[in-house]
Structure formats: C-alpha cells, structure tokens
C-alpha positions as CSV (number, residue, x, y, z in Angstrom):
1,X,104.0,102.6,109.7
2,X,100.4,102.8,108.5
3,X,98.7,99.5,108.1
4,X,94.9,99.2,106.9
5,X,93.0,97.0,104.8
6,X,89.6,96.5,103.4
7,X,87.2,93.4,105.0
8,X,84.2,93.8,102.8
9,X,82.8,97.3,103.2
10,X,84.7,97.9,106.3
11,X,87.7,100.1,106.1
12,X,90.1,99.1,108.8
13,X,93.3,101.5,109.8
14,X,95.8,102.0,112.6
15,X,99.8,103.1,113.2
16,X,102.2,100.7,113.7
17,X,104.6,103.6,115.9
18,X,103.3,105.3,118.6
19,X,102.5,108.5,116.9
20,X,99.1,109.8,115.7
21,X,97.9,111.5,112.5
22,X,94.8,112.8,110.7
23,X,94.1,110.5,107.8
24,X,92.2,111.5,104.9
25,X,89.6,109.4,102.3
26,X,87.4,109.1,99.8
27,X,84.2,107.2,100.3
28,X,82.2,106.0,97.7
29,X,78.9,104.9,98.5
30,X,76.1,105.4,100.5
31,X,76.0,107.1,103.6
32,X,75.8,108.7,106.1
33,X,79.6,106.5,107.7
34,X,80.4,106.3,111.0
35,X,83.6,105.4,112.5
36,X,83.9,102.6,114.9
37,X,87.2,101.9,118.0
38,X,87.9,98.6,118.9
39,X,85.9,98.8,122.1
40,X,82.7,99.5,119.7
41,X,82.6,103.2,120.5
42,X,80.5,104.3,117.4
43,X,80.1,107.8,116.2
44,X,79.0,109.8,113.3
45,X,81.7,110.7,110.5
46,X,81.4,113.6,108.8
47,X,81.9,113.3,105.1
48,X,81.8,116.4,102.5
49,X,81.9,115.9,98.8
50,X,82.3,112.3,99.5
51,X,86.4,112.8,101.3
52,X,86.3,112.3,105.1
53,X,88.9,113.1,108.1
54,X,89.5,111.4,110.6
55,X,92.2,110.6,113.6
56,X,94.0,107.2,113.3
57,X,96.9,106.0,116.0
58,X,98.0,102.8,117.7
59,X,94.1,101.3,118.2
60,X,92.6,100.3,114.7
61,X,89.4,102.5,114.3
62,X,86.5,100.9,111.5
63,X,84.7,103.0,108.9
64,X,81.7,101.8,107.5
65,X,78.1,102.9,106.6
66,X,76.1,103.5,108.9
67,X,73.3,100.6,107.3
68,X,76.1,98.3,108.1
69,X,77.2,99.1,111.1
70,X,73.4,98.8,112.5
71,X,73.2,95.1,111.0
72,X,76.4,94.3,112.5
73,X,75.1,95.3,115.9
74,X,71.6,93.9,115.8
C-alpha cells in the first residue's frame, strides 16, 4: 500500500490506505534534507548517520536537499 518513487533527486512517498506509518531511509548525499507536503509546507529533516525518519500517510510528502529545494523555489 506504499507507493514512492525517485524524480531526480527528489524522493517522493505516500499510502495508498488510509493508515499512517513512520518510514525509515538512507540518504546519501549532501545535506542538510528537508521534507516537503504537497501544499509546499517545507521543514528541516533530521538525518543521523545518514538514515532519516519521517511520517508518511495518504498526502505524498517530498524529501530532498535542502540546495534543491531552495532552487526549486526561487
């Protein structure tokens, strides 16, 4: 029930089902990441060791550098 896919840097995730769970990572790369909602809420994403946590449910949520997110924005 989990879909998520990869558009460039961009990490995109969401559930399928009505339910809500923590979902963990790895990010490789530069930081520091934030993670985006689909209404452009940004905020910081706290990474340790390079594995991140984060909530995922029914609205997709974006994680990305923060580098990218700011050219994206511009």
């Amino acid at each position: 029930e989990i879909q998520a896919a990869y558009f460039g840097d961009t990490f995109m995730i969401w559930r399928a089902d009505d339910k809500s769970s923590d979902w963990k990572m790895k990010l490789d790369g530069n930081g520091p990441w934030v993670i985006v909602d689909v209404v452009g809420q940004m905020k910081p994403l706290d990474v340790k060791d390079g594995d991140a946590q984060f909530q995922i449910g029914m609205s997709p949520v974006y994680v990305l550098n923060r580098e990218n997110y700011e050219k994206l924005t511009r």
